[in-house]
N, C-alpha and C positions, 0 to 999 in steps of 0.2 A: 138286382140291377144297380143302385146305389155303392155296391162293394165294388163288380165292375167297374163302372163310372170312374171310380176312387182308381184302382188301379192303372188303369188304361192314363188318367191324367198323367198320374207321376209317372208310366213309361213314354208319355210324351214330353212331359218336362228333360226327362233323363236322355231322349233321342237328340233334343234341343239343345242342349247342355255338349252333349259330347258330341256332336258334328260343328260344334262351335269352336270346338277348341280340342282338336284329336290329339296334340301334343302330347298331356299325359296322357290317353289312351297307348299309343307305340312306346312310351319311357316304361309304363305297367308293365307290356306285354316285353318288352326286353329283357324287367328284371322277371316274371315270372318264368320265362323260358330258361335264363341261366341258373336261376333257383333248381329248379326240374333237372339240371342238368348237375346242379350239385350236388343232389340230391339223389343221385344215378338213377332216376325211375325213366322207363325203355324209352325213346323218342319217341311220340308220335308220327312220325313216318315209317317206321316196320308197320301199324296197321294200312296205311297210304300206300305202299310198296305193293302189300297183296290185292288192295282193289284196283291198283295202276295195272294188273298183270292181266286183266281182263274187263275189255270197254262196257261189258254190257251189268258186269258187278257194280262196276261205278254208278253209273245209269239207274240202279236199282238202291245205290245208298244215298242217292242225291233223293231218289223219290221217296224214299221210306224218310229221311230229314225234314221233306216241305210238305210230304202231304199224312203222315201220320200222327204228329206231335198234337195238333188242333183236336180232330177227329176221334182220336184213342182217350184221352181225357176227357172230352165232351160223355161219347157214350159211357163210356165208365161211370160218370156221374149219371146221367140220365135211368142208367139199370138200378144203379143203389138209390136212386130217389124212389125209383116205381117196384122194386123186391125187396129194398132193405133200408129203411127211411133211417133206423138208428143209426147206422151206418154210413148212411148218405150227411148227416149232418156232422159226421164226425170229421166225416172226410173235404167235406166242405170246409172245412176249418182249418182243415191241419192244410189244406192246396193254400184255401186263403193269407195262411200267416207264414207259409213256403214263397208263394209269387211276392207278398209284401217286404217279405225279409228281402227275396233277391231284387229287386228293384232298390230299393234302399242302399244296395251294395252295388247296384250300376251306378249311382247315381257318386257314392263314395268312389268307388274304385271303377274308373271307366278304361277300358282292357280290350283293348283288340284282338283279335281273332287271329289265328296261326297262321289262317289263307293270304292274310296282308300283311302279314310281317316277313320281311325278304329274306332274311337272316336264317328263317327255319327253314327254308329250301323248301317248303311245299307247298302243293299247287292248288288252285282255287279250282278242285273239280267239278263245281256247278256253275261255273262260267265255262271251263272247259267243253265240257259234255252234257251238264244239262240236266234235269232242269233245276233253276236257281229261283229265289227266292228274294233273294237283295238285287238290289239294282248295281252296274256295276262301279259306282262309285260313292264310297259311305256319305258326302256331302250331297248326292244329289239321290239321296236315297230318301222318299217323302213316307215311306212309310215303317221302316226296321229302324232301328239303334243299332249300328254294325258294329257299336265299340262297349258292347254287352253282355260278353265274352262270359264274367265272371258273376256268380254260378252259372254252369248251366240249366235253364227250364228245363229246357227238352231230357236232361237227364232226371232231374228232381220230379217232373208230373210224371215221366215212366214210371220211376222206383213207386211212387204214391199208387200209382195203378193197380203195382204187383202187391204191396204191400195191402190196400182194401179191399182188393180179390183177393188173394191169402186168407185177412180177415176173414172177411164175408161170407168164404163157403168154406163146407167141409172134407168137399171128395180131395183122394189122395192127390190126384194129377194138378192140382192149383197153384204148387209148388213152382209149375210149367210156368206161370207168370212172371217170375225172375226171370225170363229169357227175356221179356220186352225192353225191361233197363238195361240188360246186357247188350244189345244188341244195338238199342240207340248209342248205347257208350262207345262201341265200336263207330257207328255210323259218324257220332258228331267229329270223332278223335281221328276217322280215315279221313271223312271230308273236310277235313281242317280249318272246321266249325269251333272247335274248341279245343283246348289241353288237358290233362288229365288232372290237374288242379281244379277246372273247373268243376268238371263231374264233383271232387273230391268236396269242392267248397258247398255242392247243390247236396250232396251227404248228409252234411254237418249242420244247413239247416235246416232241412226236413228233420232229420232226429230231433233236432231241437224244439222246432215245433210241435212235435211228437210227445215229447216230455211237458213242456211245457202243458196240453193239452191236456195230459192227464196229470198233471199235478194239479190243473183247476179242478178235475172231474168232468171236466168235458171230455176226453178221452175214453173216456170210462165206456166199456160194452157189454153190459151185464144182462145176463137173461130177465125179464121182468118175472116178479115175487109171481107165485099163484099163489091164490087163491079159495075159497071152498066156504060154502055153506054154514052153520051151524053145525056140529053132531056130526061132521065127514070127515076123514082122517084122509088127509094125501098123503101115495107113498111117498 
């Protein structure tokens, strides 16, 4: 609760911070966009194009963005706490110094979001169609940081998902859980939630905290030693 606590302050300082002063949040997102563009990686709106082509896909990416990200993370945790405790604490750590890392980098680099940069030509589909999650304007928005762009969560607690489910079990089909960061990546990049830098940036620290994790040994998931009696040979 105390880590909570921790986190939750600094994304309110960082909400605080960058609704006070949006300026460099739109200078960010302008160079990050013409970056991308130098970079020739596809626009963001070929994925926007194909949810535009049917109202009720949209509808369905808006909702899979506000009501999944919370929920999907949550139980995930809650299963590896109560089936697989070693696991749960690895993963608790490696979320914990993933959310810390990218707050740290709201707070450095405050980045708006595609939906409100005019430039990109694409449209704020959960204002449009619904349902939305911010309010419709970043300064009178009392409870999001809308200039938070850079990493994305919602991409970095997916991949964590698939990645601890992968870990954590053994059946062939587990693989299936890379569909869930796939699919938010779609969703945040259709609904013009985010760029593909950001996903990229929420990559780079999860791995990192990943590494880091196991270079302490806290990453570590080793089956525990057995055991045996006197005089008993285990195979």
């Amino acid at each position: 609760m105390l880590l909570v606590a921790a986190l939750f302050t600094v994304y309110k300082v960082g909400r605080l911070l960058a609704n006070g002063h949006p300026g460099p949040a739109y200078r960010n997102a302008e160079a990050v966009w013409h970056l991308e563009r130098a970079a020739q990686l596809p626009g963001e709106g070929l994925v926007q194009d194909v949810l535009l082509r049917d109202e009720t896909a949209v509808h369905l990416a808006n909702t899979y963005y506000a009501a999944v990200h919370f929920p999907a993370t949550a139980a995930f945790l809650l299963w590896l706490y109560w089936r697989r405790p070693a696991h749960y604490r690895w993963a608790r750590r490696a979320l914990a110094l993933l959310t810390g890392g990218a707050l740290a980098l709201h707070l450095l680099l405050p980045l708006a979001p595609p939906r409100l940069l005019a430039s990109t030509g694409l449209v704020d589909t959960a204002q449009r169609y619904g349902p939305s999650v911010y309010g419709a304007s970043p300064a009178s928005d009392s409870l999001a940081n809308q200039f938070a762009a850079m990493p994305s969560l919602h991409v970095g607690w997916a991949l964590m998902v698939a990645v601890g489910m992968i870990a954590a079990t053994r059946t062939p089909l587990r693989w299936l859980w890379l569909l869930h960061p796939l699919l938010t990546l779609l969703v945040v990049v259709g609904t013009a939630n985010h760029y593909w830098l950001d996903a990229a940036a929420a990559v780079v620290l999860l791995g990192g905290a990943l590494l880091l994790l196991r270079a302490s040994g806290a990453g570590a998931l080793r089956t525990p030693a057995l055991t045996a009696p006197a005089g008993v040979v285990l195979p």
